[in-house]
N, C-alpha and C positions, 0 to 999 in steps of 0.2 A: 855535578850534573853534566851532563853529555851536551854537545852542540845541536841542534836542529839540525843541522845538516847530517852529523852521525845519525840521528834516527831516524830520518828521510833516507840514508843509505842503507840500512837496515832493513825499513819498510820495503823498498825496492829489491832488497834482496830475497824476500819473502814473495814479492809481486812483481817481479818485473815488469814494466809499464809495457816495451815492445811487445809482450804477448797479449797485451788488451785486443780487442776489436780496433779496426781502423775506424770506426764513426765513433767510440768513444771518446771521452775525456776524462782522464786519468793521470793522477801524480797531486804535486804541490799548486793549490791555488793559491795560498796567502800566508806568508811566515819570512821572518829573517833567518837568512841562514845561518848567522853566526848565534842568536838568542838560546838560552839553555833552557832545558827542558827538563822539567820533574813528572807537573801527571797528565795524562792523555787519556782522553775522553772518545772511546768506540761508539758510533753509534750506525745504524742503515742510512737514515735519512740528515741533510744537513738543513735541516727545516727550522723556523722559529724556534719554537720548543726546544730541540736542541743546541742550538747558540746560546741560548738565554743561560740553559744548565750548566754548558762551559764557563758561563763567565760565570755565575754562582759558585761550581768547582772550585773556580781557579784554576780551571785547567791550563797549559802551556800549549797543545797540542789537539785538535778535535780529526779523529778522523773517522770515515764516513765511507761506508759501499757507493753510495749513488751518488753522482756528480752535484754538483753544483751549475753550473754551466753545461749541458751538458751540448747542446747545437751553438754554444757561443754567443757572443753578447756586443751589444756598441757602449755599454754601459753600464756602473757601476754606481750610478748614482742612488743616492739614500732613498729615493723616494718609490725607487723599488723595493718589493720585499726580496729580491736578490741582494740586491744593493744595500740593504739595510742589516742585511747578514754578515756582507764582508766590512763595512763600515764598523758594527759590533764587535767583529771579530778582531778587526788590527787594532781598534782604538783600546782594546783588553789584553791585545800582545800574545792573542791565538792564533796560532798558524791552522790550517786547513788540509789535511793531504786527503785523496782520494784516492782506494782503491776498489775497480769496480769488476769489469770482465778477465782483469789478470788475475784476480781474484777468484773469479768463477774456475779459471783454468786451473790452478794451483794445485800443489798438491802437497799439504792437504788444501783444499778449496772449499768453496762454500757448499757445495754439497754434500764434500763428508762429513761437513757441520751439522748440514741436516738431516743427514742418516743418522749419524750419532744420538742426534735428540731423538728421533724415532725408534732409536734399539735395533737398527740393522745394521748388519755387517759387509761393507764395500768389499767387491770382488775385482772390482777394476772402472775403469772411465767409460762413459756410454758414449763418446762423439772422443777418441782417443786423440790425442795430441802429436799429430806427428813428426814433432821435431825432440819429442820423449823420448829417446832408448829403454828407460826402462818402461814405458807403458803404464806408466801411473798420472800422468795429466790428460788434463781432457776435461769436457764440458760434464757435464751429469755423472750418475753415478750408476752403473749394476751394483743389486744388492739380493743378500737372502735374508729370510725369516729364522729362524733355528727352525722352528716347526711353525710350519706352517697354520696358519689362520686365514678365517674369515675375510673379504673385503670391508666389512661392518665395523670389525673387531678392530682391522687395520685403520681406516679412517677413525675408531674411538681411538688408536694410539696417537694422532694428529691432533685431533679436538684436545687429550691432554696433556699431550706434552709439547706441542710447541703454545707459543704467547698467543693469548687468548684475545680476538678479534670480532668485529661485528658482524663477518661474511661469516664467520665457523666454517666448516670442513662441506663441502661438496661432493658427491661420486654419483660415478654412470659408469652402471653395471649391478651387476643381482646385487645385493648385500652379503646373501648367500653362499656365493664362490667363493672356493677355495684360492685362496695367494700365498705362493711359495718367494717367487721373486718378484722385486721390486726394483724399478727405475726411480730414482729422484732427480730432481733439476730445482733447486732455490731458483726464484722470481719466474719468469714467464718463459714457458717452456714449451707450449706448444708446436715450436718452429724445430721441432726434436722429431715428431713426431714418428718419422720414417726410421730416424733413427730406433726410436726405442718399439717401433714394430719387429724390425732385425734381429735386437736383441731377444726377443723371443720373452719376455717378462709378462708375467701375470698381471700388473699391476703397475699405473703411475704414478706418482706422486710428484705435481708440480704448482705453480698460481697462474693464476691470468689468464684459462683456458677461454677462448673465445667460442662460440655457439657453432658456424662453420665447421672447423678444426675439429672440434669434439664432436660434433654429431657425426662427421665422416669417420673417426678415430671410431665412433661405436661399432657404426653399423656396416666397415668392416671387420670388425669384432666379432659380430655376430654371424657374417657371412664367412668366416673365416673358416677353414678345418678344424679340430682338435689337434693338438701337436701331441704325441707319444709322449714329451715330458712334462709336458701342461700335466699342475697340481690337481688331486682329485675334484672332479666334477666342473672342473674351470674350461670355459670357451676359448676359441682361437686365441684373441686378439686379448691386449690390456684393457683390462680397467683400467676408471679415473678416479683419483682423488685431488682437489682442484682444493689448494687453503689459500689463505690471505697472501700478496706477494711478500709485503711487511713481513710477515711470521713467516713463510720460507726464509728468508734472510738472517735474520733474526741471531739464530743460533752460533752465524759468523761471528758476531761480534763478542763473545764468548770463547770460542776457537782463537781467532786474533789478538784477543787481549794476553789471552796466554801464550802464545807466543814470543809477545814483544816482552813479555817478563822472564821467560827463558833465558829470551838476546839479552836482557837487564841483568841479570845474575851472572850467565856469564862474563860479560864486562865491566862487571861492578859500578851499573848504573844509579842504581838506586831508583827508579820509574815504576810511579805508584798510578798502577792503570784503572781504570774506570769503565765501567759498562752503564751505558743510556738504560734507562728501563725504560722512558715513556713510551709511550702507544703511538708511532706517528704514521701507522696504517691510516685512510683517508677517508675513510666508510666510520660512522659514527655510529650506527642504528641497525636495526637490520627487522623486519617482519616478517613472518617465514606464513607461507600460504598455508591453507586450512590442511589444504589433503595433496598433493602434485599429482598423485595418480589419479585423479577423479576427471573427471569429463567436467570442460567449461559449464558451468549450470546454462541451462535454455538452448544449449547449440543443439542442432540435429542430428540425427545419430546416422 
């Protein structure tokens, strides 16, 4: 069995930590470096839930998209549910690594995780990396359809193929229009926006879309020209498809598991990887309104 610190080498070479974001926190929260490692535990979030699963595993290794810490801390004590995490975690001989926006940048990265799960084909980075020579890193994804479908048709390939959520799938635009190309960005992508106007895309697919953001991303949409290669019958601007950020994410941890079994085989590690399935999206429920297009009952017209 390999040392902790070979697989934290490994991981890093996969995710280089320098290319996070500067307000991130990313890398190794809790582990000995010298302790071996058999199985590791993928999961998004490093939440109860999933600590609990580690130690039930037996995992050696838990790692995790979204930080732990992610604005820093004075404390580690039990009596937080931080703190009770890393308490869990050493006291079972889990180390903790994170990888979060060097992740995003990757290549592959987390969003051609989740073009993958949606059956699109990446054409290249939407926010390009530029210290990439070859032009494959970068934030979000350009994608195409083979043929072209529906916005409807598109968000039902979201509603089924990725992890199924209390929010389901969200869009603003006809359902009607045609989408040839599509933008993705796993987690909260709205801060893209300009970006993926440029691109010139039919269609986005991201989470966390705020009410601001999107209602301006519409209705320059609508105000927009036609563009000559805009898909039949499709307006200037993108559509939205707005899912869970959880299930954006999701599909990474699927993508990443397979990888570190690649690195395992070639080194003759022997590292029997694991994937989280539980739901640790944060939205429990969901009641969907009677009609959204109808007019408030009793307002004035």
């Amino acid at each position: 069995m390999p040392a902790l610190s070979e697989v934290i080498a490994a991981l890093d070479a996969l995710w280089p930590p320098e290319r996070a974001e500067q307000w991130d926190a990313v890398g190794t929260v809790c582990g000995d470096p010298d302790a071996r490692v058999q199985r590791v535990l993928f999961a998004v979030d490093p939440v109860r839930q999933v600590v609990d699963e580690a130690v039930e595993l037996g995992a050696d290794l838990l790692v995790t998209h979204h930080p732990l810490y992610l604005r820093g801390t004075t404390t580690v004590a039990a009596s937080t549910f931080k703190g009770r995490a890393v308490h869990t975690l050493i006291k079972n001989d889990i180390a903790l690594h994170v990888a979060h926006t060097n992740a995003d940048r990757a290549d592959p990265g987390v969003s051609d995780a989740l073009a993958g799960a949606l059956g699109l084909r990446v054409t290249g980075p939407l926010v390009p990396d530029t210290t990439d020579p070859a032009g494959r890193r970068g934030l979000g994804r350009i994608c195409e359809l083979d043929v072209p479908e529906t916005l409807d048709a598109l968000a039902g390939r979201a509603a089924a193929w990725l992890p199924s959520t209390a929010q389901g799938i969200r869009i603003a635009g006809d359902p009607a229009r045609m989408v040839r190309t599509v933008a993705v960005c796993g987690g909260s992508g709205d801060s893209l926006f300009d970006d993926v106007r440029r691109a010139g895309v039919d269609a986005y697919v991201t989470a966390d879309l705020r009410h601001h953001p999107a209602s301006e991303a519409r209705e320059q949409a609508v105000s927009a020209p036609v563009r000559a290669s805009a898909a039949p019958s499709a307006p200037g601007g993108p559509a939205l498809v707005d899912a869970a950020h959880w299930a954006t994410e999701w599909p990474w941890t699927e993508q990443a598991a397979a990888q570190l079994d690649e690195i395992s085989d070639r080194h003759g590690w022997n590292l029997r990887t694991h994937i989280s399935r539980a739901v640790t999206d944060p939205w429990t429920a969901h009641t969907a309104s009677a009609d959204p297009h109808t007019d408030i009952p009793g307002a004035p017209n």
